[in-house]
Backbone as XML, in Angstrom:
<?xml version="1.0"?>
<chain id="A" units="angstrom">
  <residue number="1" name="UNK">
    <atom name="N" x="-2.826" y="98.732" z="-78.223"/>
    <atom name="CA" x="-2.615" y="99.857" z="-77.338"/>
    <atom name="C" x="-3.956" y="100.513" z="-77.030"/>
  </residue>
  <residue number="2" name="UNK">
    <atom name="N" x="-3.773" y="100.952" z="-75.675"/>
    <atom name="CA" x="-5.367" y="101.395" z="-75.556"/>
    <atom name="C" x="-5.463" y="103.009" z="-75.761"/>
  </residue>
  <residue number="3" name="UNK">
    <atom name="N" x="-6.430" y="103.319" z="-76.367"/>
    <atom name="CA" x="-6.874" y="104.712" z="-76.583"/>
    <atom name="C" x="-6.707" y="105.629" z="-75.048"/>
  </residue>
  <residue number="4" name="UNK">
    <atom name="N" x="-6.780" y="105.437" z="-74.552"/>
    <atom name="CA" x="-6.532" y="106.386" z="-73.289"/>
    <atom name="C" x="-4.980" y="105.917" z="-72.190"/>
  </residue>
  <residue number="5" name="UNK">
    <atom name="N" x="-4.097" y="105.078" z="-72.771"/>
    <atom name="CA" x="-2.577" y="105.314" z="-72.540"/>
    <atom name="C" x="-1.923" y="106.470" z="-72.977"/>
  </residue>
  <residue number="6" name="UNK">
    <atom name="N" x="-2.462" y="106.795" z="-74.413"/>
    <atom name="CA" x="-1.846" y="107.423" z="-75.061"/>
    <atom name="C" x="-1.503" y="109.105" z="-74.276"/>
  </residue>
  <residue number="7" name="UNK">
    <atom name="N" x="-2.838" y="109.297" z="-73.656"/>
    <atom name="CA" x="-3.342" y="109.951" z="-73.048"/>
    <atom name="C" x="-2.109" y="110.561" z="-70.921"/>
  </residue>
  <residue number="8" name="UNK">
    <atom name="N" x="-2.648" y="108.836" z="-71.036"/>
    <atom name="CA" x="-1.428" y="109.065" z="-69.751"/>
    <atom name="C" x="-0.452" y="109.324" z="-69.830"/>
  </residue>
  <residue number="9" name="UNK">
    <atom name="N" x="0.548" y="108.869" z="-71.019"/>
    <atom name="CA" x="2.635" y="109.177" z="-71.064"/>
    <atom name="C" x="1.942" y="110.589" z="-71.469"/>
  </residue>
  <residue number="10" name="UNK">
    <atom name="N" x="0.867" y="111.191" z="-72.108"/>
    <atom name="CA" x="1.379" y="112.574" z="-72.180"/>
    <atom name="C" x="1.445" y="113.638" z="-71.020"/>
  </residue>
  <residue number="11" name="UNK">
    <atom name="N" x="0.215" y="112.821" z="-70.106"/>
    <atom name="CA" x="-0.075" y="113.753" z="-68.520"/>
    <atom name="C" x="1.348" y="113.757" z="-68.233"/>
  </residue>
  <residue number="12" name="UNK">
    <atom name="N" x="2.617" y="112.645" z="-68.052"/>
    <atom name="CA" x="3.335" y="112.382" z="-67.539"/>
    <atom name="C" x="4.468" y="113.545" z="-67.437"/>
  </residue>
  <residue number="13" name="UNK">
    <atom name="N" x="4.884" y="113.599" z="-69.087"/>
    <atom name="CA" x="4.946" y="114.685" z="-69.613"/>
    <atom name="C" x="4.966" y="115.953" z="-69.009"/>
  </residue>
  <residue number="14" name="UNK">
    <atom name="N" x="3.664" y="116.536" z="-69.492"/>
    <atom name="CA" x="3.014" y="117.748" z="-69.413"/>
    <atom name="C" x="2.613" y="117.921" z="-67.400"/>
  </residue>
  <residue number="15" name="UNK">
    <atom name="N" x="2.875" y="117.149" z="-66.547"/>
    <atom name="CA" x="3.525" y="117.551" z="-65.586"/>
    <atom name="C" x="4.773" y="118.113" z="-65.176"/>
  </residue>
  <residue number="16" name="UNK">
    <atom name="N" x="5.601" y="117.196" z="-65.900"/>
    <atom name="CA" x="7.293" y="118.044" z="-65.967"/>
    <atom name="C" x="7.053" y="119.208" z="-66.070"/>
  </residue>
  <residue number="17" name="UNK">
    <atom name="N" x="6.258" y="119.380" z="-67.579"/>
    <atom name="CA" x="6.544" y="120.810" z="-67.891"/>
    <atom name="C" x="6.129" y="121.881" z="-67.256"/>
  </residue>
  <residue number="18" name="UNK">
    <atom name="N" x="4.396" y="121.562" z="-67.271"/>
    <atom name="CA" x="3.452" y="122.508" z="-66.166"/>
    <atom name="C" x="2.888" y="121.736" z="-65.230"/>
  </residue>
  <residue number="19" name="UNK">
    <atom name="N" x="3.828" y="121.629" z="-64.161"/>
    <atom name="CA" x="3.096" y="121.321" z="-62.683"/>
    <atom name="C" x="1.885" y="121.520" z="-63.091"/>
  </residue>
  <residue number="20" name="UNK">
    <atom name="N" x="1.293" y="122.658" z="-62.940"/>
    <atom name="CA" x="-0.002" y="123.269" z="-62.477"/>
    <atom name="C" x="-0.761" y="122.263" z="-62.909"/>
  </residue>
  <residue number="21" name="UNK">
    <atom name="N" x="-0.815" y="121.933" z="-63.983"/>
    <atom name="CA" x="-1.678" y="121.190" z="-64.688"/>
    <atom name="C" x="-1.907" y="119.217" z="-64.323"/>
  </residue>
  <residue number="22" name="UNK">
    <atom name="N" x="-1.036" y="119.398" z="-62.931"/>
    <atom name="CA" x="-0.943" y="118.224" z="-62.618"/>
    <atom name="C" x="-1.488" y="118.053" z="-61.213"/>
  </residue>
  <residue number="23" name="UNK">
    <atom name="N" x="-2.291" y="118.472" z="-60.630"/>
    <atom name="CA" x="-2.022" y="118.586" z="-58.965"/>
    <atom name="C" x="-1.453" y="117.322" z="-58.093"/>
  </residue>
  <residue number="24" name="UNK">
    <atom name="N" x="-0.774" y="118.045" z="-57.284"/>
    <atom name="CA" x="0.018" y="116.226" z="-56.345"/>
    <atom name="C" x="-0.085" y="116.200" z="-55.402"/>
  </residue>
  <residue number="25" name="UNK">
    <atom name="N" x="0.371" y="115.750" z="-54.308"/>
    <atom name="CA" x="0.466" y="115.709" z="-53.191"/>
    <atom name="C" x="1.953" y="115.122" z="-52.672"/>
  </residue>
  <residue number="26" name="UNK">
    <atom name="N" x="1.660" y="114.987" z="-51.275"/>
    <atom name="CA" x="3.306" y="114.149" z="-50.637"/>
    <atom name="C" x="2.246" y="113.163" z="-49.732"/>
  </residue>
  <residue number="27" name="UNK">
    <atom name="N" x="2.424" y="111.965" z="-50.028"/>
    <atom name="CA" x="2.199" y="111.010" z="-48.768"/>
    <atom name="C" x="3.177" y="109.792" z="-48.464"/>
  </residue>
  <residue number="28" name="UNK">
    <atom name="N" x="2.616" y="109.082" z="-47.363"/>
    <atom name="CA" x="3.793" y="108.218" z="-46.808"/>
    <atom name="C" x="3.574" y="106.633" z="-47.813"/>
  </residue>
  <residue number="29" name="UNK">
    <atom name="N" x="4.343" y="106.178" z="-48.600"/>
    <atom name="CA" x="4.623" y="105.307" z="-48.971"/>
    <atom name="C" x="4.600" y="103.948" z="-48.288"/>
  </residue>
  <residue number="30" name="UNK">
    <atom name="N" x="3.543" y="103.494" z="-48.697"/>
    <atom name="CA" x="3.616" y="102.144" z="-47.901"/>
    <atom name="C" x="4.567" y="100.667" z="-48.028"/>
  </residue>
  <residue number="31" name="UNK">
    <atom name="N" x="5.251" y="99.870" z="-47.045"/>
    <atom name="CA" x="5.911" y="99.012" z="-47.549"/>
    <atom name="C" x="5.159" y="97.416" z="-48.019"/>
  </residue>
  <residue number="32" name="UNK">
    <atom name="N" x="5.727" y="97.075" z="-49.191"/>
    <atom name="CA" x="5.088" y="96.531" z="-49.707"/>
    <atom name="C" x="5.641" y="94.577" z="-49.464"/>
  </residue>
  <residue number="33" name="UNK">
    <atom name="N" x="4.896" y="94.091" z="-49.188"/>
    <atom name="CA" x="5.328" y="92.783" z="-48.888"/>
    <atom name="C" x="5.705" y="91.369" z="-49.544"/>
  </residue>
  <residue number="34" name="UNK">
    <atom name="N" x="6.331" y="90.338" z="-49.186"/>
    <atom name="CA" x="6.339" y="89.818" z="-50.025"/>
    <atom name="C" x="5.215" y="88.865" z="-51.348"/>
  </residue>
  <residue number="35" name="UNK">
    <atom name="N" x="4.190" y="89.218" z="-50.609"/>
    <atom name="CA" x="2.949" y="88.664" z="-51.089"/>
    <atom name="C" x="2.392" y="89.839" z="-52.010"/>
  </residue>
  <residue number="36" name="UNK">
    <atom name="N" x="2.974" y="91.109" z="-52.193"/>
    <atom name="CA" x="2.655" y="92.577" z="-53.125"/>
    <atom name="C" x="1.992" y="92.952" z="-52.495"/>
  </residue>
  <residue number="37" name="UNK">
    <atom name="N" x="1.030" y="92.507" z="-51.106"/>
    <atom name="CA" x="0.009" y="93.314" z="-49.846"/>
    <atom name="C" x="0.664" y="94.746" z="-49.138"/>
  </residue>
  <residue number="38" name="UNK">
    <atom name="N" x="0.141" y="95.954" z="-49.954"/>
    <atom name="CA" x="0.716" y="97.164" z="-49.101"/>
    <atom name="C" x="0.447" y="96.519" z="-47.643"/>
  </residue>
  <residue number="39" name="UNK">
    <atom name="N" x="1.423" y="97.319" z="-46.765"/>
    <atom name="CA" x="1.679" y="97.489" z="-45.326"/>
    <atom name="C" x="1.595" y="98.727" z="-45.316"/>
  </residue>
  <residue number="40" name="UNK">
    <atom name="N" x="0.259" y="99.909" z="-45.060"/>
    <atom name="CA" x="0.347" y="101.317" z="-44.308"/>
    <atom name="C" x="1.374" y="101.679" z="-42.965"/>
  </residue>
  <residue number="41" name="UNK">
    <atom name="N" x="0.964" y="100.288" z="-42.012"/>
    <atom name="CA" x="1.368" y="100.307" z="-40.732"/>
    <atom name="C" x="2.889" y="100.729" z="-40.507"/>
  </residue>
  <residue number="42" name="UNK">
    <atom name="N" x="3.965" y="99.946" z="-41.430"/>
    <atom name="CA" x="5.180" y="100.520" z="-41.622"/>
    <atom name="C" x="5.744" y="101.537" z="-42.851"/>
  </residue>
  <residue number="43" name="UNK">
    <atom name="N" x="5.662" y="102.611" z="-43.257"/>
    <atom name="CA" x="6.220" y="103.654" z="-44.003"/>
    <atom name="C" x="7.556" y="103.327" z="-44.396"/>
  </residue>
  <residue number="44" name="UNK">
    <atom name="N" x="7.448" y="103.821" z="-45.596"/>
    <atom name="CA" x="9.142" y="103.605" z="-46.326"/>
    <atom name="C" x="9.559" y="105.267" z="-47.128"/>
  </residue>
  <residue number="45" name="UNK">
    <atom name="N" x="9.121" y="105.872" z="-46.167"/>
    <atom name="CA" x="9.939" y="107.629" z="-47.182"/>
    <atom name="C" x="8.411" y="108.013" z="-47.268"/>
  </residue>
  <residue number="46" name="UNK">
    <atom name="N" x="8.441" y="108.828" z="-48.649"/>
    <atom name="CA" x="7.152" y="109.531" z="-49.114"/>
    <atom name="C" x="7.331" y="109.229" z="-50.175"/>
  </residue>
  <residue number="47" name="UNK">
    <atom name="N" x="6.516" y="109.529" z="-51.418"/>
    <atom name="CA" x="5.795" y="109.282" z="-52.637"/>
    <atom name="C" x="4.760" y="110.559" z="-52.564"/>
  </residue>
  <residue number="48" name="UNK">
    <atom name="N" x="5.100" y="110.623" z="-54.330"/>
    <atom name="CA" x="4.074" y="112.505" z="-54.359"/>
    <atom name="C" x="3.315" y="111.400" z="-55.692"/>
  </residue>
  <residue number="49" name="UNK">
    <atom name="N" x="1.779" y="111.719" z="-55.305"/>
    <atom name="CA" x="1.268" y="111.061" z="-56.051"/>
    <atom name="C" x="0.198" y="112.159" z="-56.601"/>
  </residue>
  <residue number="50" name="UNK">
    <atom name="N" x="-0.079" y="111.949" z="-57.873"/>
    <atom name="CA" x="-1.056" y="112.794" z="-58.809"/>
    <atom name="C" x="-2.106" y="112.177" z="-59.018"/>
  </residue>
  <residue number="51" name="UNK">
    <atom name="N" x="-3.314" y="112.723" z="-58.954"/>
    <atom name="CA" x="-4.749" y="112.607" z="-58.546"/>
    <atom name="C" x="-5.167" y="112.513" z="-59.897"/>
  </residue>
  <residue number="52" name="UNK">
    <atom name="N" x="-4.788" y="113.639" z="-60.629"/>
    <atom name="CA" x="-5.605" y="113.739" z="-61.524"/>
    <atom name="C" x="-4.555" y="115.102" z="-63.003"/>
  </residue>
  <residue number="53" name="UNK">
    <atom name="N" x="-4.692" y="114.753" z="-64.327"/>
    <atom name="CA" x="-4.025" y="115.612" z="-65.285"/>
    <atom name="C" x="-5.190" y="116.086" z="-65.764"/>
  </residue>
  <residue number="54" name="UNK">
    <atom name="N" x="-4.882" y="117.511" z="-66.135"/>
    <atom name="CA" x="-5.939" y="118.350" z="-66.914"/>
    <atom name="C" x="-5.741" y="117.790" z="-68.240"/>
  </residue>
  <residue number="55" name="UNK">
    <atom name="N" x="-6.716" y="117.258" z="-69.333"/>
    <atom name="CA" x="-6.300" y="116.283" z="-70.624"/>
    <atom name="C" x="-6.492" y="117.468" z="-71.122"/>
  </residue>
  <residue number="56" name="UNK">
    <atom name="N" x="-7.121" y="118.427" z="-71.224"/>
    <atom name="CA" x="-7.183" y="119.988" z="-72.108"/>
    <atom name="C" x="-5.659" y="120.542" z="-72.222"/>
  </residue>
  <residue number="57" name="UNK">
    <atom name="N" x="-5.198" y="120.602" z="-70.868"/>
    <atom name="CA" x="-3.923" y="121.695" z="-71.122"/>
    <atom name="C" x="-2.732" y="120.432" z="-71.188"/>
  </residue>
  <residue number="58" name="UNK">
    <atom name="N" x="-3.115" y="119.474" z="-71.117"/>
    <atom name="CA" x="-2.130" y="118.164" z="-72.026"/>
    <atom name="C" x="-1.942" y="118.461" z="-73.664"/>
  </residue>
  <residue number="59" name="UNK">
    <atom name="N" x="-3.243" y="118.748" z="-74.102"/>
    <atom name="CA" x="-3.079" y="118.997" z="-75.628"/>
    <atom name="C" x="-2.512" y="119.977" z="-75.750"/>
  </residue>
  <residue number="60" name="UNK">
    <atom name="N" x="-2.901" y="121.735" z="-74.992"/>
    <atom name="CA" x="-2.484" y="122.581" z="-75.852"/>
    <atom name="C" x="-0.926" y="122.488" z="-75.658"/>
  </residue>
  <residue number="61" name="UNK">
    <atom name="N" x="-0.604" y="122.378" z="-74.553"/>
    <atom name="CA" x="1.305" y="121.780" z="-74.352"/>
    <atom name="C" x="1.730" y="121.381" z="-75.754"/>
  </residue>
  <residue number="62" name="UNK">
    <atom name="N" x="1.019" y="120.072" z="-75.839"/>
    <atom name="CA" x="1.188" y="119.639" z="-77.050"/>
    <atom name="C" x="1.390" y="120.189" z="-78.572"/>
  </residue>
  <residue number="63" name="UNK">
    <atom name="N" x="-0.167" y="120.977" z="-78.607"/>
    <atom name="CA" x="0.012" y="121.925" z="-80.202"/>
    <atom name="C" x="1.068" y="122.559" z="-79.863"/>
  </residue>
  <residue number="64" name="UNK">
    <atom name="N" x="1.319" y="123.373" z="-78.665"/>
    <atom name="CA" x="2.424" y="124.888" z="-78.207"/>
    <atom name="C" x="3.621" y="124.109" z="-79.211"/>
  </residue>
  <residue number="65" name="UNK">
    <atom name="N" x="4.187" y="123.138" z="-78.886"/>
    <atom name="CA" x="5.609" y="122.060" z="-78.857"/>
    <atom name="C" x="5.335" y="122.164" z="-80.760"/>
  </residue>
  <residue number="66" name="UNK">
    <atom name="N" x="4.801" y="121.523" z="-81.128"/>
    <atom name="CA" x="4.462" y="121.147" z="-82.646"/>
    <atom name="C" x="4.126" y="122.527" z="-83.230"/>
  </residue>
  <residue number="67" name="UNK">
    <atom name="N" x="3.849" y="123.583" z="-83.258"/>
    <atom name="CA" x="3.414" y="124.634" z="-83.767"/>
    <atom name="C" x="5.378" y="125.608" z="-83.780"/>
  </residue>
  <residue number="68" name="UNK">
    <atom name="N" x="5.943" y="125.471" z="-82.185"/>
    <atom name="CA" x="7.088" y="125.676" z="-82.527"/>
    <atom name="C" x="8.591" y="125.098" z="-83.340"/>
  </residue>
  <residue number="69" name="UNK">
    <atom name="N" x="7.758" y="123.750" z="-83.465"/>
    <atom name="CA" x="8.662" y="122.660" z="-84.704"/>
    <atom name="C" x="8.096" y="123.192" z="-86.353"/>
  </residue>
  <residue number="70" name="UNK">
    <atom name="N" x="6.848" y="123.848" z="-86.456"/>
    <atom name="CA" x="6.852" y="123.797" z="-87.919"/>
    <atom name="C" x="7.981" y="124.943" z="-88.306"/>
  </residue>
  <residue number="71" name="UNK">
    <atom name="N" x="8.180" y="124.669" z="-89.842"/>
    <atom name="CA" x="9.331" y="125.672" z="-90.198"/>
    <atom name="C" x="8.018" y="126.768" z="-90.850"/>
  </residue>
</chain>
């Protein structure tokens, strides 16, 4: 497993919880062919795609969650 997956299922996460910490967008989804070659030219809906997760406010999410599990 690679050291920085671990990293991504938590952005995944910690978008649910705090948007903010995720910024996205809406763009047009491209259709994809039978060869897996996106097609821009024809659109299939939209897709909100994320640029980028803050890995800082991934963790503190994290401690917040585990700090309210200790007894």
């Amino acid at each position: 497993m690679s050291p920085k997956k671990g990293v991504f299922d938590m952005g995944d996460i910690a978008a649910l919880i705090d948007p903010s910490c995720a910024p996205r967008e809406r763009t047009a989804a491209p259709t994809v062919g039978e060869d897996l070659k996106y097609d821009f030219t024809k659109p299939r809906g939209d897709v909100v795609r994320i640029k980028d997760v803050a890995r800082d406010r991934c963790f503190d999410l994290l401690e917040e969650a585990l700090r309210r599990l200790k007894p």
